[in-house]
RODO-2510 file (C-alpha; in nm, 4 decimals, decimal comma):
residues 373
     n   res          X          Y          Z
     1     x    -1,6016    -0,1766    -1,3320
     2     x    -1,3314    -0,2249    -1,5707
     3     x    -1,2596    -0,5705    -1,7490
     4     x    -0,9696    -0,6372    -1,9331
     5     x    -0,8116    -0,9397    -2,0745
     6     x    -0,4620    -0,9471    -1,9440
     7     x    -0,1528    -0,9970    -2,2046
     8     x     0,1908    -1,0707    -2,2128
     9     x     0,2880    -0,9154    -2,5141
    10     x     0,5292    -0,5899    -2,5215
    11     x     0,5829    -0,3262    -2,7403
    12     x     0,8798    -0,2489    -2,8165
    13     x     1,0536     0,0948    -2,6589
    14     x     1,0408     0,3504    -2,9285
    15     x     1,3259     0,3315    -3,2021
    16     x     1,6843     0,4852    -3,0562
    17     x     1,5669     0,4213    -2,7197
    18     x     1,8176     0,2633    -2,4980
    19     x     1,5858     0,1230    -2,2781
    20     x     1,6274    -0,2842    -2,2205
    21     x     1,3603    -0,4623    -2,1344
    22     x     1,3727    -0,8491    -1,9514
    23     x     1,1601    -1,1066    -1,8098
    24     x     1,3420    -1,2265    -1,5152
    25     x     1,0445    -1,4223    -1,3817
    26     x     1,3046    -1,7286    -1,3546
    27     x     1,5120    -1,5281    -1,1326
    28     x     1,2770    -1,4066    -0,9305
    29     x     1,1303    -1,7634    -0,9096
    30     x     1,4474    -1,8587    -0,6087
    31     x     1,3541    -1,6128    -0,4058
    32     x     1,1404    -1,6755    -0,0822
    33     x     0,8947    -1,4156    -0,1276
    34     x     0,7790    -1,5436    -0,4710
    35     x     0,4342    -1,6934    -0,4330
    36     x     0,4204    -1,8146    -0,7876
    37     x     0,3682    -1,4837    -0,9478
    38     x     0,2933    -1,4484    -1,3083
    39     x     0,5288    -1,1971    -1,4244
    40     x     0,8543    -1,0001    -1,3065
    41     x     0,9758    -0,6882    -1,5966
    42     x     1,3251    -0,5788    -1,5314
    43     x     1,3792    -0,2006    -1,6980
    44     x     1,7214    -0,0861    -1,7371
    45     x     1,8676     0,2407    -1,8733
    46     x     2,1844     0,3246    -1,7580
    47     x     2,1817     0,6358    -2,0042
    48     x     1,9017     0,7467    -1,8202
    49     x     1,9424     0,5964    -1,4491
    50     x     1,6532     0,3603    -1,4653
    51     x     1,6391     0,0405    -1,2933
    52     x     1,2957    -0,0644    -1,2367
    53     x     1,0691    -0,3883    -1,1346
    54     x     0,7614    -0,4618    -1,1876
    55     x     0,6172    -0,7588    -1,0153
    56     x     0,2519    -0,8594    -1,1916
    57     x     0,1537    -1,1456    -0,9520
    58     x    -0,2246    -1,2563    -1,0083
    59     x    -0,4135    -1,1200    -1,2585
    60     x    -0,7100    -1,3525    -1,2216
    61     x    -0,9738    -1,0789    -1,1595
    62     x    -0,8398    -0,8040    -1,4004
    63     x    -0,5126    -0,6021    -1,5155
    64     x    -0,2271    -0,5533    -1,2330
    65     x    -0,3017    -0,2544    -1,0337
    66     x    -0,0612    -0,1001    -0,7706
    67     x     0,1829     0,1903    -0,6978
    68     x     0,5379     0,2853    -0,8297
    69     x     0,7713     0,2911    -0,4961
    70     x     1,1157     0,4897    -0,5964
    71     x     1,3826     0,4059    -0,3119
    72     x     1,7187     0,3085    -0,3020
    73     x     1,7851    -0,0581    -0,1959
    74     x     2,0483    -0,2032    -0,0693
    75     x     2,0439    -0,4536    -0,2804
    76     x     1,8971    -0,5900    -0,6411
    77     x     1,7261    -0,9041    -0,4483
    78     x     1,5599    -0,6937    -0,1628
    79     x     1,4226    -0,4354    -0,4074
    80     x     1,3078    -0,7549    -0,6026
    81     x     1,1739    -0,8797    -0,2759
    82     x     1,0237    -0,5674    -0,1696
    83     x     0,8289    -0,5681    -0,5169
    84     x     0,7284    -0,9509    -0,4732
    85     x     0,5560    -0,8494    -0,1396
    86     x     0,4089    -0,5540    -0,1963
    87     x     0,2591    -0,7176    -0,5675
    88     x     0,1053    -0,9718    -0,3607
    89     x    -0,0450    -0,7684    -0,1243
    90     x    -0,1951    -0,5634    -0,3576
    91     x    -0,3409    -0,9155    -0,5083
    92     x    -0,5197    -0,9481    -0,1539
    93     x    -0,6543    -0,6036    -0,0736
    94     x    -0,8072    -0,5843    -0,4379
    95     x    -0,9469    -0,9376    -0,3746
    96     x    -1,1022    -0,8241    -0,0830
    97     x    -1,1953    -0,4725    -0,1636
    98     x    -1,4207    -0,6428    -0,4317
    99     x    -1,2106    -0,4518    -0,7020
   100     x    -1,1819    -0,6236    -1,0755
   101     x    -0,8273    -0,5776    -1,0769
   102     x    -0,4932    -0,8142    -1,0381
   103     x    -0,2149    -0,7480    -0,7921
   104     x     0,1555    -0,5499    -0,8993
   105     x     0,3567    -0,3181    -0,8388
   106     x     0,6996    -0,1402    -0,9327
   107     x     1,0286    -0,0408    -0,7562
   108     x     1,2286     0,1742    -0,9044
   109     x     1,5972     0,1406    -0,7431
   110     x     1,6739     0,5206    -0,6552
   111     x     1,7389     0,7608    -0,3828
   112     x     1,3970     0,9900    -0,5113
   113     x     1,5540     1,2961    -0,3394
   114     x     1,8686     1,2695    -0,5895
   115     x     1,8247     1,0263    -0,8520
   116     x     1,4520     1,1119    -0,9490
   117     x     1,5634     1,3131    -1,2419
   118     x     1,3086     1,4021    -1,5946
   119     x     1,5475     1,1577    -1,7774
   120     x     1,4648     0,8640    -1,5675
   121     x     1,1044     0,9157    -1,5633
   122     x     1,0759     0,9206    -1,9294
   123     x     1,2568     0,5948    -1,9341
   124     x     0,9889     0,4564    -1,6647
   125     x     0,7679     0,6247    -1,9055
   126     x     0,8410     0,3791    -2,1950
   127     x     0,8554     0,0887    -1,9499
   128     x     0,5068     0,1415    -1,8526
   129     x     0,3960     0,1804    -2,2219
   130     x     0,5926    -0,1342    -2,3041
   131     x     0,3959    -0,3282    -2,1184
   132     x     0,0540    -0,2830    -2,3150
   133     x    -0,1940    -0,2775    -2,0473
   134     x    -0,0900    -0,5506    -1,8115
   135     x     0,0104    -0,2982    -1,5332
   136     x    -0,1672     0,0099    -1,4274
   137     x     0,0008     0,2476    -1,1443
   138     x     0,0531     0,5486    -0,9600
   139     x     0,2069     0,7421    -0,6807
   140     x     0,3410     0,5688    -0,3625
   141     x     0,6827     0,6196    -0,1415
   142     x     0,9075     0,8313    -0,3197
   143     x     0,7018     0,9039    -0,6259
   144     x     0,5002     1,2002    -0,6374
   145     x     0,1501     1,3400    -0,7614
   146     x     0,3703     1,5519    -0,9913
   147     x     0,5833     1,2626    -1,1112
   148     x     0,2513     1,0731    -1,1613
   149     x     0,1031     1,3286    -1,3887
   150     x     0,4719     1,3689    -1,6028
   151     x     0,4016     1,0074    -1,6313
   152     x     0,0627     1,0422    -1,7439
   153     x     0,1739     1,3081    -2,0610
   154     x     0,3461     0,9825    -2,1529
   155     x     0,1847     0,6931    -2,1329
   156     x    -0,2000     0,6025    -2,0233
   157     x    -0,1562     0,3329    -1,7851
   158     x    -0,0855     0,5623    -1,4394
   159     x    -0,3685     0,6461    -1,2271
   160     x    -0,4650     0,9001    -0,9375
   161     x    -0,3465     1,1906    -1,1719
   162     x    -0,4527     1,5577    -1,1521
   163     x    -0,4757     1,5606    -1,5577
   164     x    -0,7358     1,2542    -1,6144
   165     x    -0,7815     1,1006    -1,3589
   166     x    -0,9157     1,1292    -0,9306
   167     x    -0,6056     1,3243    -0,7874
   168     x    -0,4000     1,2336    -0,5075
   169     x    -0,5152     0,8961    -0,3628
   170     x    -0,3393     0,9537    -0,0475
   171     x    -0,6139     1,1632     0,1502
   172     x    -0,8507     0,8502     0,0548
   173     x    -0,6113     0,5822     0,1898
   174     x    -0,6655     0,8183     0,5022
   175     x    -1,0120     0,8241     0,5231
   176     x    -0,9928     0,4359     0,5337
   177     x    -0,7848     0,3430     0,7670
   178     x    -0,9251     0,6521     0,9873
   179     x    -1,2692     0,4599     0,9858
   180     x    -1,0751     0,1617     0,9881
   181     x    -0,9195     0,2784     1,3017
   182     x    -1,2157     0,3487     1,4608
   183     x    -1,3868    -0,0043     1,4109
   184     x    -1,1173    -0,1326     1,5337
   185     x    -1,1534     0,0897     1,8602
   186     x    -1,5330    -0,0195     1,8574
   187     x    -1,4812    -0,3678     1,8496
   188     x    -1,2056    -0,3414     2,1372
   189     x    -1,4159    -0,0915     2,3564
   190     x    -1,7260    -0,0905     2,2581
   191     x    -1,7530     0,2300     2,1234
   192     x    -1,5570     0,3891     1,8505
   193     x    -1,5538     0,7357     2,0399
   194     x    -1,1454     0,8731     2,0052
   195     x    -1,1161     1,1193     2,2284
   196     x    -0,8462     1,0755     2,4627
   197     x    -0,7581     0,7523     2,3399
   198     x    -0,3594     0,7510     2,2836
   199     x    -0,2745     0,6691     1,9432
   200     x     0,1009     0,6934     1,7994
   201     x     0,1243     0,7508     1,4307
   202     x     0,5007     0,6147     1,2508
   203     x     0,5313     0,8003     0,9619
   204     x     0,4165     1,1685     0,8450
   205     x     0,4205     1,1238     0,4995
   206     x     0,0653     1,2293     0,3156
   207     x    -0,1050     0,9442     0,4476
   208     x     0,0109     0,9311     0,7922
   209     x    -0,0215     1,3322     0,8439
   210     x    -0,3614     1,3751     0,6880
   211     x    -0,4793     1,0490     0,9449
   212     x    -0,2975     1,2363     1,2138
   213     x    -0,5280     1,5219     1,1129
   214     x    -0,8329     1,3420     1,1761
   215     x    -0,7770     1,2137     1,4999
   216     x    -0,6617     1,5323     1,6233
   217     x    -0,9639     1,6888     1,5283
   218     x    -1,1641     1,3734     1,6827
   219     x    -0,9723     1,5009     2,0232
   220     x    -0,7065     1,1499     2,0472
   221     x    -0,4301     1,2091     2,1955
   222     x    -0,1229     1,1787     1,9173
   223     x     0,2286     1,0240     2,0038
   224     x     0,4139     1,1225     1,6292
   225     x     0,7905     0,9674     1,5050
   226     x     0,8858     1,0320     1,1214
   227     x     1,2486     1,0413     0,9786
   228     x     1,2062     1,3995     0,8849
   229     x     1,2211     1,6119     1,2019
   230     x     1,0872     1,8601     1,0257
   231     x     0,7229     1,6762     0,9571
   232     x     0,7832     1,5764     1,3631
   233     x     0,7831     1,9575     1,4714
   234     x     0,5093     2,0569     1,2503
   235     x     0,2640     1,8436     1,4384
   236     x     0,3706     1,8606     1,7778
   237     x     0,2914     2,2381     1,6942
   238     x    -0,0182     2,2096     1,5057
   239     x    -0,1690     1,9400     1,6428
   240     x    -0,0234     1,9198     1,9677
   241     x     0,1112     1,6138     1,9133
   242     x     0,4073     1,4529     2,1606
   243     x     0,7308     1,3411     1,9791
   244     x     0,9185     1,0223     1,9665
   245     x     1,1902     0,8691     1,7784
   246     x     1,1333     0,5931     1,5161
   247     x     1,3008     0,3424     1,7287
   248     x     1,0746     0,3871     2,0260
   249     x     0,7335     0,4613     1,8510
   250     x     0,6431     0,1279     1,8293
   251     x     0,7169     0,0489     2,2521
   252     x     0,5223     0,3761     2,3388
   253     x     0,2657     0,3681     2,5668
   254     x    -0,0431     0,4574     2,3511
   255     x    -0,3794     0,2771     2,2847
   256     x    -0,3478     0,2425     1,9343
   257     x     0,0253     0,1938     1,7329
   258     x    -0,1008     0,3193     1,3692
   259     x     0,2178     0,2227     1,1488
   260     x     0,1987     0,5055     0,8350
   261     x     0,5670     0,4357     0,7240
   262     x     0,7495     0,1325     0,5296
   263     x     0,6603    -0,2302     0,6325
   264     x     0,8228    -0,5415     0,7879
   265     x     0,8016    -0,3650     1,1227
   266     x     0,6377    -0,6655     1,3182
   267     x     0,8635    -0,9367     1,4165
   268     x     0,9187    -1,2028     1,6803
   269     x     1,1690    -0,9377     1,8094
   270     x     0,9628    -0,6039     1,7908
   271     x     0,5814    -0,7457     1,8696
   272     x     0,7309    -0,7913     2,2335
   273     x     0,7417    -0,4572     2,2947
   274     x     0,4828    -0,3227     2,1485
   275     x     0,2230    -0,1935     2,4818
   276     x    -0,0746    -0,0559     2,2215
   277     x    -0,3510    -0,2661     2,2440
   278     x    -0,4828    -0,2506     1,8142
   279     x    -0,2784    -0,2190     1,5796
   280     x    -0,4097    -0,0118     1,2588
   281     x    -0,2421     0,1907     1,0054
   282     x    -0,1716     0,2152     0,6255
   283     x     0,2047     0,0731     0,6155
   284     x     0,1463    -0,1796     0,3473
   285     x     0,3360    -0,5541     0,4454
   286     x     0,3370    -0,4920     0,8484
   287     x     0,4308    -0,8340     0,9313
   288     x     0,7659    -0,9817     0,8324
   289     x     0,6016    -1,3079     0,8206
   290     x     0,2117    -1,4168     0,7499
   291     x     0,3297    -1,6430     1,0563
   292     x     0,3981    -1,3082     1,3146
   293     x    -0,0059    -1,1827     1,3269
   294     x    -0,0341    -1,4719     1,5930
   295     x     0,2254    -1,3302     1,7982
   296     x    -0,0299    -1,0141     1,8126
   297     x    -0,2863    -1,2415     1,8498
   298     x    -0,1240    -1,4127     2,1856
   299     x    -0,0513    -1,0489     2,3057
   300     x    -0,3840    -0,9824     2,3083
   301     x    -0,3123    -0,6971     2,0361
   302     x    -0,5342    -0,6242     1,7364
   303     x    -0,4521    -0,6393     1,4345
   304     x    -0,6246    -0,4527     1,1522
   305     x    -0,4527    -0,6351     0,8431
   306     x    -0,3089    -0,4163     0,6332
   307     x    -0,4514    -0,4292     0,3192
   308     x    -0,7882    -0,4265     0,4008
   309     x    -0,7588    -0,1052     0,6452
   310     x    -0,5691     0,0998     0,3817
   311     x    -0,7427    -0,0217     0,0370
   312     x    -0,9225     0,3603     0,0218
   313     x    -0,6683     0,4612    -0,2148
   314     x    -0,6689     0,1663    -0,4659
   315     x    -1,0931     0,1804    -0,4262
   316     x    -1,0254     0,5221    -0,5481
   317     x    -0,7922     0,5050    -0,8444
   318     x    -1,0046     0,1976    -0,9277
   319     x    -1,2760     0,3682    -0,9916
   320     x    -1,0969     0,5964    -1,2816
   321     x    -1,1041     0,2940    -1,4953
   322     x    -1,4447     0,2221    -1,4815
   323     x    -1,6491     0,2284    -1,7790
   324     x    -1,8249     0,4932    -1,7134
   325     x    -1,5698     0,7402    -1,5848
   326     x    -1,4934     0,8110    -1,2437
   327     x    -1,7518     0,8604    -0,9990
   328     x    -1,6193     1,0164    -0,6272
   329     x    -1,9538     0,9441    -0,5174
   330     x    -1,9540     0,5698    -0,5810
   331     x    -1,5977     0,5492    -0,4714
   332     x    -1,6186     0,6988    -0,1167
   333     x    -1,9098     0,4532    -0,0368
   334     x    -1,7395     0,1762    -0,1403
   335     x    -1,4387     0,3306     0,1234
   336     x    -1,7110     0,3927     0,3904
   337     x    -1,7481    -0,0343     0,3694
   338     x    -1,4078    -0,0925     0,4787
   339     x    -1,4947    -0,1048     0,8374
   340     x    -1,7972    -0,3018     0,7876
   341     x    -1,5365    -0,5520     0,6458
   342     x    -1,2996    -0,4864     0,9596
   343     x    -1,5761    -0,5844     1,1849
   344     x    -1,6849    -0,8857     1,0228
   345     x    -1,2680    -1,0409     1,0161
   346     x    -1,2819    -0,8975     1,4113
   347     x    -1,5857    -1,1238     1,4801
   348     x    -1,4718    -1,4106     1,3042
   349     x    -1,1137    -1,4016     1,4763
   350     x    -1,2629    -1,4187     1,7729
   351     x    -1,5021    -1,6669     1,7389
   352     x    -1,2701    -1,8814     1,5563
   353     x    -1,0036    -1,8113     1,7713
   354     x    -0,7757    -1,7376     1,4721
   355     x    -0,5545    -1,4450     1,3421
   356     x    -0,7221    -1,1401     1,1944
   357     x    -0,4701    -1,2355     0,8906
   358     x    -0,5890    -1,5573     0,8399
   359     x    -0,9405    -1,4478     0,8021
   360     x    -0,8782    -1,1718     0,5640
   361     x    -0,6490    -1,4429     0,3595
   362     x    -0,9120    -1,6533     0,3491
   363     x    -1,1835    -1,3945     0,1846
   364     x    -0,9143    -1,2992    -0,0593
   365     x    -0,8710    -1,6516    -0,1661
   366     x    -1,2252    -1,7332    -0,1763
   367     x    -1,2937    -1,4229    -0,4441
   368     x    -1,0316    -1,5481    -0,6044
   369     x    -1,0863    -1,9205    -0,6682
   370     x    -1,4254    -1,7646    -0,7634
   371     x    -1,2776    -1,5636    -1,0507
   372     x    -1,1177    -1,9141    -1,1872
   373     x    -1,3638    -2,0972    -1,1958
***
């Protein structure tokens, strides 16, 4: 795989451009969610639209790797926040995936059905190019294969293209977690058989559908909430799927709760509730805190950690960058390991009595005290 000494110079935007670029790593530094992080980039056009973040947090096995989410924030500090977490998660699931890459990612503060405009992805554009290699990304909430590719004309740091590089990642997150799923089943019941187990997907986007998919066609039984109606009706028509708001997926009575959607949905209020007995889905940052996976634990509910279960899609645009060119085969068989990995955090938790969290943690931080030495 790729190995590349990380920088922290910039080039400057091209000339007339009124893109401003800062380093508000100081800033960032207050905040609760910032877990010593190497770098924070603030981009700022208002000609254009752009605000953007991108949060580089350890680059101690390679470059920053991780996807550009485009959504419109309340507020500055929780889009910053949202980019602290997210940056470090991707730190952990490369760590653990085994990939040679560094954790970031980007927020760009914008309503993506509205404010996505040409303009303010040429401005991202420059940002990106700016930052000479120490950030690599691609599609996630709100930014799209298309907007991905526009970005790749421009500059040559964006993955999971359809114009040089693997295509949309999304189907491979799905794949993951889907076996991911199914370990987890295995390691509950003994078998990882689905059919007619009860599992309630949050969130239709292209990961969540195309998992939704695979159950169906492995005979579950699928409870399905997104925000667009629309994506809700399609599958309880193609897939026979039963509907049910995003307030009450997570308290529905299913086998499996497979969160597809945005994260920070477990908390001491919410885990409760919850009646599924696993957990497992591609939502990156599940848990509001580290501290909430023993609340699952005490439930008797497992918990798949997140960024093991749904590191198909970063395995995949990983392996664009390697030396020798991408190679799908190489790629899905490192995906097909994921729930070889599940298993192994599932014994250990038990054994040890500790959350499934804790042991995942624990393998990221070992890989990368490795990497320093």
């Amino acid at each position: 795989m790729l190995q590349m000494r990380e920088t922290r110079s910039l080039r400057n935007p091209r000339a007339g451009s009124s893109l401003v670029l800062s380093d508000i790593t100081a800033r960032a530094s207050a905040l609760a969610a910032f877990d010593n992080h190497e770098q924070i980039w603030l981009g700022q056009d208002t000609e254009r639209g752009l605000t953007a973040i991108v949060a580089i947090h350890d680059t101690s096995l390679g470059p920053a790797l991780g996807g550009t989410r485009v959504w419109p924030h309340h507020s500055f500090d929780a889009a910053l926040t949202d980019a602290l977490r997210l940056s470090r998660g991707m730190t952990l699931k490369s760590a653990v995936a085994g990939m040679p890459f560094g954790g970031g990612k980007a927020v760009i503060i914008a309503d993506s059905k509205t404010d996505k405009t040409p303009a303010l992805l040429e401005a991202y554009a420059e940002m990106l190019l700016a930052l000479n290699g120490q950030y690599f990304t691609g599609e996630d909430v709100g930014l799209t294969l298309a907007d991905a590719d526009f970005l790749r004309e421009r500059t040559p740091n964006v993955t999971g293209t359809t114009k040089g590089g693997s295509g949309n990642p999304s189907p491979v997150t799905a794949q993951g977690v889907f076996l991911g799923l199914k370990a987890a089943v295995a390691h509950r019941r003994g078998s990882d058989r689905l059919e007619g187990i009860r599992v309630a997907v949050q969130g239709l986007g292209s990961v969540g559908r195309a998992l939704a998919d695979k159950l169906h066609r492995e005979r579950a039984k699928l409870i399905v909430a997104d925000l667009d109606e629309a994506r809700v009706r399609d599958a309880v028509k193609s897939l026979g799927a039963t509907a049910a708001t995003t307030d009450m997926v997570l308290s529905v009575d299913a086998d499996v709760l497979a969160p597809c959607a945005l994260g920070g949905l477990f908390t001491a209020e919410t885990i409760p509730h919850i009646q599924a007995e696993i957990v497992a889905g591609a939502a990156n940052n599940q848990l509001a805190r580290h501290e909430d996976a023993r609340l699952l634990m005490e439930r008797g509910i497992l918990y798949a950690p997140d960024y093991v279960i749904n590191g198909g899609g970063l395995i995949n645009v990983a392996a664009e960058l390697a030396p020798g060119g991408y190679d799908r085969a190489d790629a899905m068989a490192r995906v097909a390991r994921i729930p070889e990995v599940l298993a192994d955090i599932f014994r250990r938790s038990d054994a040890e009595r500790r959350p499934t969290n804790d042991i995942a943690q624990e393998i990221a931080a070992e890989r990368l005290s490795a990497s320093r030495r």
